[in-house]
C-alpha positions in Angstrom: -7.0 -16.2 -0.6 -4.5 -18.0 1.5 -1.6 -15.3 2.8 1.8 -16.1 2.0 3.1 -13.6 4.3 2.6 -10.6 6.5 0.1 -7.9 5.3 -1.3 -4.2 5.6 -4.3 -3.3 4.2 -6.6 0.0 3.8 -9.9 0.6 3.6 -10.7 3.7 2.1 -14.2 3.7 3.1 -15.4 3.3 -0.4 -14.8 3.2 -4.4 -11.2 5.6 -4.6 -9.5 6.0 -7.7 -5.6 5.1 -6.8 -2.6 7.2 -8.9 0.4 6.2 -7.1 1.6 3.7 -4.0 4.8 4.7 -2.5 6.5 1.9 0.2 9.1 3.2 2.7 11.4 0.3 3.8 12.6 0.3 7.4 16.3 0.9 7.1 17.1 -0.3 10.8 17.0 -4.2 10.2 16.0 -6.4 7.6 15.5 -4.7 4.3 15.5 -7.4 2.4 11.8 -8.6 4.0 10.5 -6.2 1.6 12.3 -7.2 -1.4 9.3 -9.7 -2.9 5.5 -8.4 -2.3 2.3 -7.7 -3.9 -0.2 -5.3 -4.5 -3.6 -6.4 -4.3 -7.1 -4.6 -4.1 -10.3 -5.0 -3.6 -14.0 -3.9 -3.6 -15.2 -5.7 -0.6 -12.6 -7.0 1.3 -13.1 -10.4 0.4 -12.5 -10.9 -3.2 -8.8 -9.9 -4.0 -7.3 -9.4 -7.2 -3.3 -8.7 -7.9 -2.4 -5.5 -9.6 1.3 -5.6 -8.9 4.1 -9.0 -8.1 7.3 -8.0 -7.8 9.6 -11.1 -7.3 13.7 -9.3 -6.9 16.7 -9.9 -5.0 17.1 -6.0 -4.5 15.5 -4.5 -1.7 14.0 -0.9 -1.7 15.2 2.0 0.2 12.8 4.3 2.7 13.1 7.7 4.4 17.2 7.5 2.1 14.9 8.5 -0.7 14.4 5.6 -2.6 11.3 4.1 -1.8 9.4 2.0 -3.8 7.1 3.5 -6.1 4.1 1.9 -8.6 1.8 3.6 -10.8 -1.0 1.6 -12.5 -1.2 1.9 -16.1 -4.4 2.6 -16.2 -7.3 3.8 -13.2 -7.5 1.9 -10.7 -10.8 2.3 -8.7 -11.0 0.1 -5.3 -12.3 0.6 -2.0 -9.1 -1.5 -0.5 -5.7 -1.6 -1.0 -3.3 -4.5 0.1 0.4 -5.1 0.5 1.4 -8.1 0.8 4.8 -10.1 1.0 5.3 -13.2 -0.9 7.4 -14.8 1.1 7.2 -16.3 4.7 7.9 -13.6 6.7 7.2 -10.3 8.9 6.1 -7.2 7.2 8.0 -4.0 8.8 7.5 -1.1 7.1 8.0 2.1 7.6 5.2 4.3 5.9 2.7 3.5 2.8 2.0 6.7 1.0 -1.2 6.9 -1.5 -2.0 9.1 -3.6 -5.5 9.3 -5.6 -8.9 10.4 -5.7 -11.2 9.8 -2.1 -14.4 8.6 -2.5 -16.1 11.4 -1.9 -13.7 14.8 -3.2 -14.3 17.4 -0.9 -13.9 21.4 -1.7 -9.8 21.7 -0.5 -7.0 23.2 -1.8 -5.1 21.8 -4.7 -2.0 20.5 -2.6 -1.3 16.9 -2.5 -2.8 15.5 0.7 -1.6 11.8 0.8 -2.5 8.9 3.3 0.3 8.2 5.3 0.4 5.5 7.3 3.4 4.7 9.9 4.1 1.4 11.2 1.8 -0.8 9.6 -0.4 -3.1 12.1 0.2 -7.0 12.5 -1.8 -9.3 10.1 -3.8 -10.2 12.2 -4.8 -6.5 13.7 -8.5 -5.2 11.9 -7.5 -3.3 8.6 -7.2 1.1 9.3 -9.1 3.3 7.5 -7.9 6.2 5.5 -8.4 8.4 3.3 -6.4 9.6 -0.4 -5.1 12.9 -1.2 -5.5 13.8 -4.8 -2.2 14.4 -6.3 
């Protein structure tokens, strides 16, 4: 797949069953980077398939409150998750929060225990791991 733009990606270290993806825009300087991107995912790392374009001339808030939030209509079972913009550009934001079902559930408490993910790495940086929270 040829990038179009900056990216983040996750690997969660196997098959995880994502519920929601929230994306917390930098407020500082150039919210509008953010304002086209994609959702991708994938169960190798190599293959990609797009489960969310969103093409607008409105950008999304952050840590104000509004961030931007997607829920897939139906499961969504993947071992990575990618955001990606779809324009030429840098990616800068300022937390991805995902919540789901791990690989692997193990005996915890029934709070929500999200990834959270600060500062996003460069494209070209190796992808973090990380795990989901059920929500």
């Amino acid at each position: 797949m040829r990038s179009r733009g900056g990216w983040w990606d996750v690997d969660f270290g196997g098959p995880a069953t994502v519920e929601e993806v929230r994306l917390f825009n930098r407020l500082d300087a150039g919210v509008e980077r953010s304002s086209s991107l994609a959702l991708l995912v994938s169960d190798d790392g190599r293959t990609w398939r797009e489960v969310l374009h969103r093409v607008s001339d409105a950008p999304f808030g952050g840590m104000d409150g509004n961030p931007f939030v997607w829920s897939p209509p139906d499961p969504l079972v993947a071992r990575f998750l990618r955001v990606m913009l779809l324009t030429q550009t840098i990616l800068h934001l300022d937390q991805v929060v995902i919540y789901g079902v791990p690989p692997v559930m193990v005996a915890t408490n029934d709070a929500p225990e999200p990834i959270v993910s600060s500062r996003p790495a460069p494209s070209s940086a190796p992808p973090r791991r990380g795990w989901l929270g059920r929500r």
